[in-house]
N, C-alpha and C positions, 0 to 999 in steps of 0.2 A: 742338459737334460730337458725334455721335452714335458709341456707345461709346470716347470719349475716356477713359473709368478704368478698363477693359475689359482683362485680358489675353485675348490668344486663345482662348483653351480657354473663357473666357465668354463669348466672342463666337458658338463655333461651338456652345457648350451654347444659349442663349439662342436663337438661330436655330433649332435642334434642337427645341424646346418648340415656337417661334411656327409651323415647318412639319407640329405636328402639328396642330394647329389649324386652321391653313388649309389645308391638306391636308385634311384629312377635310372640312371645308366644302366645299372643290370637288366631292370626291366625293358627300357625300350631298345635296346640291344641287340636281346636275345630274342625277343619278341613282337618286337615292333620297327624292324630296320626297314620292310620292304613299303610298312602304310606310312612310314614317313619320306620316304624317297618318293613314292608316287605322288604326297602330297606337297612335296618339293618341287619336284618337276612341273605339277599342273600350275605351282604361282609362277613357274619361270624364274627358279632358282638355279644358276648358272652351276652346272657337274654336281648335281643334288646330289650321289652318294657319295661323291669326294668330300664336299662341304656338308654331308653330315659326320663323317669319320671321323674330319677335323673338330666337330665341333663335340664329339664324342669323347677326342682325347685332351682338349681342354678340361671339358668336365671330368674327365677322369683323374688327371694332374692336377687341378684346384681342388678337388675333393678330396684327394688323398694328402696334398699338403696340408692342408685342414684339419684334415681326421687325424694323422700323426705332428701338429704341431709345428712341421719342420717347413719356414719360411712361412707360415700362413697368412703373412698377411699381402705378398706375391700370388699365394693361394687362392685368395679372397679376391685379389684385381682377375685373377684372370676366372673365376667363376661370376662376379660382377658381369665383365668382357662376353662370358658366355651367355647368361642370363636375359640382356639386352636385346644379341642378337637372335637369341630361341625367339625371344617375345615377336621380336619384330618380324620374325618369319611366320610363328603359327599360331600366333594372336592377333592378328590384323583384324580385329574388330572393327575398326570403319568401313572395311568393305565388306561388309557382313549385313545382307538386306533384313534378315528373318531376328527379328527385336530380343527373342529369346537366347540365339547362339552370339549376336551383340553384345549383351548383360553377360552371359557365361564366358565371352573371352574379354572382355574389360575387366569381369573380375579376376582374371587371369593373371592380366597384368599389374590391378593394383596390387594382387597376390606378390607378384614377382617385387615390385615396387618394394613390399617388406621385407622382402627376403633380402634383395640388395641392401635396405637399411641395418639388416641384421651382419653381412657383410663388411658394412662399413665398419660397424663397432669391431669386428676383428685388425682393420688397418691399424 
């Protein structure tokens, strides 16, 4: 049975994580597939729309394992797996001149930073 050794507050924490994930998948999706291909392609991100597909259906497969329990903590390495590499594609803050979108994508990552620790506590 799925969250069978779950108290509540892990149940709605857990939920909480996997609806960020798929959440943001719907959204950037449906709606934002073409400004991030272009903005794949201009870092010379090798088959930008292949390598965002794939990196689509990771999050989609780690999100859902999550959100229904089933193997989540497989779930969680491979949104980890994702997480990492999103940062490292479209938070590259050190190449980033303008002091402002620096600060906004550092906080990006330490963002991401917790969310991996939130991650972790599900392994």
């Amino acid at each position: 049975m799925f969250y069978a050794d779950h108290t509540p507050l892990e149940i709605v924490g857990q939920l909480m994580i996997a609806t960020l994930f798929v959440g943001t998948l719907v959204i950037n999706a449906a709606t934002k597939e073409q400004q991030h291909v272009d903005r794949m392609a201009a870092m010379g991100i090798p088959l930008p729309r292949a390598t965002l597909w794939a990196g689509f259906v990771l999050q989609a497969v780690g999100g859902v394992m999550v959100a229904i329990d089933w193997n989540a903590g497989l779930g969680a390495i491979a949104l980890i797996v994702f997480t990492v590499l999103a940062s490292a594609i479209f938070h590259r803050f050190w190449t980033m001149d303008d002091p402002l979108r620096r600060h906004l994508h550092l906080s990006f990552v330490f963002s991401n930073v917790a969310v991996i620790g939130a991650l972790l506590l599900l392994i």
